[in-house]
Steps between C-alpha positions, in 0.01 A plus 500: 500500500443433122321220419531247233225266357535254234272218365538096385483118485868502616515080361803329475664750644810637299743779435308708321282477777763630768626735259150675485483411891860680558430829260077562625706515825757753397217749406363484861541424884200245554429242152130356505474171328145406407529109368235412343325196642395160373209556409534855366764316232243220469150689446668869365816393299410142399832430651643202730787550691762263646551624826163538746439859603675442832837394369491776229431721809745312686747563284438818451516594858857405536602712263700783634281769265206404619351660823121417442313245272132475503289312277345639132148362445383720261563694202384820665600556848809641361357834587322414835849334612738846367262646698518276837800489492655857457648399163689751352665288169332242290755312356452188206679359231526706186298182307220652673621880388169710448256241698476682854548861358159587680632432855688843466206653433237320790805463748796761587752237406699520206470171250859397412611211252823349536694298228497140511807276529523435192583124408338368813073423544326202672307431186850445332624261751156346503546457170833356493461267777187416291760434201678141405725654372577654819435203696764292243754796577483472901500112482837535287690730729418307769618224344809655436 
């Protein structure tokens, strides 16, 4: 059995999301999703999310890609988990391309990136739910 292991927030969750979800899946039999916790985001990333840990994982778990999601506390137990776990891919993001290199080298699992969907990020719909412009927009095609 080949198994998969990738790494995230997993926030308001989205295509892009599933699309990474759907192809980390294709490269494997078992996908690993470590979701970073609360206060992992909070104390590591500066970051709040929108969604607790347990709906993110929640969600996460119904997803039909998913077989296993266990939480990510830390930067580095990205190697003590590959290792736990029988990993045999890393899989992330390609805005992360060159980051986790090393894990080939301190692991036995090859580090792949994967292109991002393209026009779809939850700092962009953060962003544009953040917007009046695109608040003025909804409110008018409701309207309608």
């Amino acid at each position: 059995m080949k198994r998969v292991i990738t790494y995230g927030t997993f926030d308001m969750l989205h295509y892009g999301h599933i699309n990474l979800l759907r192809r980390a899946k294709e490269r494997g039999d078992y996908l690993i999703v470590a979701l970073s916790t609360d206060e992992f985001n909070w104390n590591s990333k500066s970051k709040r999310t929108y969604f607790s840990f347990d709906k993110r994982k929640q969600l996460l778990e119904a997803i039909r890609y998913v077989d296993l999601v266990i939480p990510e506390e830390s930067w580095n137990q990205k190697v003590s988990d590959i290792k736990l776990y029988q990993v045999d891919e890393f899989v992330m993001g390609d805005d992360w391309a060159g980051q986790f290199d090393f894990l080939s080298t301190e692991t036995n699992a090859k580090v792949v990136y994967l292109e991002r969907t393209p026009e779809i990020s939850t700092t962009q719909i953060k962003k544009d739910l953040n917007s009046k412009n695109m608040v003025t927009e909804h409110v008018s095609i409701v309207q309608e």
